[in-house]
Legacy VTK file of the C-alpha trace (Angstrom):
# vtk DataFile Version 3.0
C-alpha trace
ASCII
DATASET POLYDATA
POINTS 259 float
-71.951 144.409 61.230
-69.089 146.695 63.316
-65.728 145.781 62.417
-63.096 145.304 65.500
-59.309 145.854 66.005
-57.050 144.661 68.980
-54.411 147.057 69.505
-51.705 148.341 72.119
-50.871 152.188 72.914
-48.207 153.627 73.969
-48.544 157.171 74.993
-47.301 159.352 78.046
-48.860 158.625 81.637
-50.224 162.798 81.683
-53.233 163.683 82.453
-55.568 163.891 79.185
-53.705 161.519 77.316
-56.173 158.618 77.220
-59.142 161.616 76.548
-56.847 162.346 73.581
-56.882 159.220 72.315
-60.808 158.628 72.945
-61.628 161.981 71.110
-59.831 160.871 67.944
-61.443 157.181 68.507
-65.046 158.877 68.502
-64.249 161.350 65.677
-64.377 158.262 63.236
-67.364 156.549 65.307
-65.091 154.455 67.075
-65.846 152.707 70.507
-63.552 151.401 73.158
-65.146 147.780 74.103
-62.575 146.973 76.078
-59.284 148.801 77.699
-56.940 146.619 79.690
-54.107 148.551 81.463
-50.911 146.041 80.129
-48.132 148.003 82.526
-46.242 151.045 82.765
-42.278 152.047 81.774
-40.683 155.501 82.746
-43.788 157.467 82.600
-45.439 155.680 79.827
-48.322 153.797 79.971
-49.266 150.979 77.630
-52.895 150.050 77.306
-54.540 147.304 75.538
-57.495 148.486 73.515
-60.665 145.929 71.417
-61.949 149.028 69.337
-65.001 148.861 67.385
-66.274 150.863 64.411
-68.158 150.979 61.072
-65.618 149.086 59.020
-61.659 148.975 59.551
-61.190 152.275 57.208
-63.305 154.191 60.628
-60.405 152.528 62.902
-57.645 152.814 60.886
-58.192 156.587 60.033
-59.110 156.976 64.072
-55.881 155.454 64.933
-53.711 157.679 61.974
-55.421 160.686 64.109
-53.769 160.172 67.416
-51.184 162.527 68.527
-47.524 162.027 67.693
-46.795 160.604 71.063
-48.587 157.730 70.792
-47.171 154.711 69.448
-49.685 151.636 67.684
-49.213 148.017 67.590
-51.485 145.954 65.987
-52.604 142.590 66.998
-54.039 139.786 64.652
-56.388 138.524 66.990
-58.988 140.209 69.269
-58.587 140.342 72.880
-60.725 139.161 76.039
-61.160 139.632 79.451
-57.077 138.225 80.982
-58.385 137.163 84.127
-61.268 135.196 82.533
-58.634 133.654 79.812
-56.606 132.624 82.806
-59.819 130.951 84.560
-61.202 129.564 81.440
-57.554 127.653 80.551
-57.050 126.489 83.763
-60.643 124.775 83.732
-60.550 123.375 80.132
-56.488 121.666 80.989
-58.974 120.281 84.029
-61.839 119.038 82.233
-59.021 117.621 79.371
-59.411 113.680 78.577
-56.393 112.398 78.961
-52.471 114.067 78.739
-52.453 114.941 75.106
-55.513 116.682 75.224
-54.999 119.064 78.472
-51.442 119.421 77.213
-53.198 120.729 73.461
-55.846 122.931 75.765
-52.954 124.215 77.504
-50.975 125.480 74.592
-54.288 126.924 73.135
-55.355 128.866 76.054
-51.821 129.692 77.213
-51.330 131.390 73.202
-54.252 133.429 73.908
-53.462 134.624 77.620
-49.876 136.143 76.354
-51.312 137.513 72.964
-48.725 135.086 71.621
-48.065 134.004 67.551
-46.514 130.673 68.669
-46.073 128.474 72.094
-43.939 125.659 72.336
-43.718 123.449 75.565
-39.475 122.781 76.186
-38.520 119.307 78.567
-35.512 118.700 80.415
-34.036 115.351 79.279
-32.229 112.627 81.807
-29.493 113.160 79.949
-29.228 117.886 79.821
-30.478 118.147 76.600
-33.870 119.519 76.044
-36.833 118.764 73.779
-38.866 121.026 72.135
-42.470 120.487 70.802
-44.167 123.316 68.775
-47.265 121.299 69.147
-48.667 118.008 69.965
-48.455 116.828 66.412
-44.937 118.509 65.280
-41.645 116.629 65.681
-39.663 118.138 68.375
-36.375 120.616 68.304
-33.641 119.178 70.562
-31.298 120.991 72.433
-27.974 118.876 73.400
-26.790 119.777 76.588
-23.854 121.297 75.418
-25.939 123.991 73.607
-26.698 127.190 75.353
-30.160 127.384 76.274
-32.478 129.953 78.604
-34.426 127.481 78.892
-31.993 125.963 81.807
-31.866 129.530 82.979
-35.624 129.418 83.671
-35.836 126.016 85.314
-33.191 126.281 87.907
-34.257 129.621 88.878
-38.042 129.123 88.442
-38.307 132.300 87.130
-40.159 133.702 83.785
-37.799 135.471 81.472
-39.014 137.815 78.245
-36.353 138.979 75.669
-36.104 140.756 72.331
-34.625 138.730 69.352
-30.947 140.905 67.674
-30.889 139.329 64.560
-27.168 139.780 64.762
-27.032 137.640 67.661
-26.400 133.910 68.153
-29.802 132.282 68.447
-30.419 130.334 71.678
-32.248 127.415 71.093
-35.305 128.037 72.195
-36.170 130.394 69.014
-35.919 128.196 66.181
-39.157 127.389 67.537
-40.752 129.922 64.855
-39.210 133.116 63.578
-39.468 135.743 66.021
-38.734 138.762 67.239
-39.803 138.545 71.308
-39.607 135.709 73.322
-40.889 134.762 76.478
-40.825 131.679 78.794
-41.805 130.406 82.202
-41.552 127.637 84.088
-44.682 124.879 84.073
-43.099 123.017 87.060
-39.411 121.655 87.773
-38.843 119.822 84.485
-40.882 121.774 81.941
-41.316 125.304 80.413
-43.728 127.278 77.946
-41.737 129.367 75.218
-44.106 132.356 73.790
-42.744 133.806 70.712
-44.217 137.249 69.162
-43.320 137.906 65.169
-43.822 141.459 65.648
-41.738 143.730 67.941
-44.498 143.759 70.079
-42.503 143.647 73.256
-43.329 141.368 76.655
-44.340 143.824 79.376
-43.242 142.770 82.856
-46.816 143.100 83.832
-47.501 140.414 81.175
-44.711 138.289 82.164
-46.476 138.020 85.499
-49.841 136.772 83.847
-48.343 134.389 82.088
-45.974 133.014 84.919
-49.421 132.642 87.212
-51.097 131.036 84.528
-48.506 128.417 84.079
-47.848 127.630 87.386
-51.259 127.098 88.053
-51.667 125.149 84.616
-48.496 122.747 86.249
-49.792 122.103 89.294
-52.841 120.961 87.834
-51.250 118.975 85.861
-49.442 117.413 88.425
-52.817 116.444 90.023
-53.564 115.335 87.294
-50.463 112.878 86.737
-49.737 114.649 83.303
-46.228 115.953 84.503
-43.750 114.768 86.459
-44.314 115.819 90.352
-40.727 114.695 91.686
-37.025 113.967 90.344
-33.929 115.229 89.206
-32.599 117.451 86.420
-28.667 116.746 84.543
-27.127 120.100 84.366
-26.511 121.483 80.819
-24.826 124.452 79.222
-26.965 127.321 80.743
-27.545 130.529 78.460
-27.069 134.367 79.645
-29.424 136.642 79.266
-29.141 138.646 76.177
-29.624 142.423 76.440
-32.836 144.043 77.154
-34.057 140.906 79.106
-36.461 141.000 81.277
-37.144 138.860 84.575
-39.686 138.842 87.288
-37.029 139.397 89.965
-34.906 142.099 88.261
-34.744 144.097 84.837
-31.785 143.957 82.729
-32.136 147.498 80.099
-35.464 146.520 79.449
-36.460 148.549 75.992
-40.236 148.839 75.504
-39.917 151.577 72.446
LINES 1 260
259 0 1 2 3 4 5 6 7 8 9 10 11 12 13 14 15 16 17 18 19 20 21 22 23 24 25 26 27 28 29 30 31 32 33 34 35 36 37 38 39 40 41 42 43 44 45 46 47 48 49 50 51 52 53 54 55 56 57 58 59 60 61 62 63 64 65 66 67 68 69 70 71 72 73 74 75 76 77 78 79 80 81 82 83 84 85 86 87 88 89 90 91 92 93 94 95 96 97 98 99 100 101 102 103 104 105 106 107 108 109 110 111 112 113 114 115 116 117 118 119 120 121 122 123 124 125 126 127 128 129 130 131 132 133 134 135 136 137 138 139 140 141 142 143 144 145 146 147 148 149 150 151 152 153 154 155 156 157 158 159 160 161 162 163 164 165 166 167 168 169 170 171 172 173 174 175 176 177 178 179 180 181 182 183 184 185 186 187 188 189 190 191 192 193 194 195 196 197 198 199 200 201 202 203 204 205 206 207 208 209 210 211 212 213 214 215 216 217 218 219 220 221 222 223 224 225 226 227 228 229 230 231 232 233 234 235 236 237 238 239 240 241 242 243 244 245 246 247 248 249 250 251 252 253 254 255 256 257 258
């Protein structure tokens, strides 16, 4: 049975460089099953790559043979087809019985869509604070209002935001979801966001920022058909976080660093 490997390249946008990459793939008996084009960043070009091959010695020894320029990042879990991710959550938050159920099938689908290790949905309180719920079953984090949070940021500007984690840096609220070293979050209509946290420093691509900010706002306004979240109201301003450097949004970029 072939062994597989999810990973991301980064390697200069020249011409050659992906035949490069597929030479030393093939050298090992290593296929390409799937190549996903994640975004580009002053002429680099990051692909996602499912390799197959023998057994993971084949890939890893096809992967130590790619040129200097190219830089590896490993994922734990396999990839698929985004589009049909996207398609396939929104349908299974539809089909869901009941709100606990398409809010589960929502964080499930919505951790596979941004290649995520963690998603967390965050809710603006009557009273500016926040709650945060790691998962249907967890207790939730709470945010007062008088704690800086980006997830304010996000709601009143309906905007998704990515950013890397300084571990020498006050942490907003939003990451003690789980330890982390990228997060990302978008808005799942006017009182509710998904947080996407990444252990590695695997950063969020502004071309994946976009996936996931169409996914979610099509995953809220089903559930607003659906009567799971709340179609109308008012949100209590609370202490509103800036964004840290090397933020990313989908209206501007703020010294992004994909290295």
């Amino acid at each position: 049975m072939p062994a597989y490997r999810s990973i991301r390249i980064q390697m200069p946008d020249r011409p050659g460089a992906l035949a490069a990459v597929s030479t030393a793939l093939s050298v090992q008996q290593v296929n390409i099953v799937r190549l996903d084009v994640v975004g580009y960043h002053e002429g680099m070009v990051v692909d996602d790559l499912l390799v197959s091959g023998p057994d993971q010695e084949h890939i890893g020894r096809a992967i130590g043979g790619f040129q200097h320029d190219v830089v590896v990042r490993t994922f734990d879990e396999t990839s698929g087809d985004p589009a049909l991710q996207i398609a396939d959550g929104l349908v299974a938050i539809a089909r869901a019985r009941g709100r606990d159920e398409a809010l589960q099938r929502l964080l499930d689908s919505a951790l596979r869509i941004a290649r995520a290790d963690s998603v967390a949905i965050g809710r603006a309180c009557d009273d500016g604070s926040m709650m945060i719920e790691p998962d249907m079953e967890e207790e939730p984090l709470h945010i007062t209002s008088s704690e800086a949070c980006i997830g304010r940021h996000v709601l009143h500007r309906q905007t998704a935001v990515a950013f890397p984690v300084s571990a020498d840096e006050t942490l907003d609220g939003v990451c003690r979801v789980s330890p982390c070293a990228w997060v990302a979050l978008a808005p799942l209509g006017a009182f509710a966001v998904v947080i996407f946290t990444r252990t590695l420093n695997i950063p969020f691509l502004r071309d994946e920022l976009e996936r996931v900010a169409v996914f979610t706002e099509a995953a809220g306004a089903t559930l607003r058909l659906r009567g799971d979240i709340e179609a109308s109201g008012s949100m209590r301003a609370g202490q509103e976080a800036s964004l840290p450097p090397g933020a990313i949004t989908l209206g501007d970029v703020h010294r992004a660093q994909y290295a």
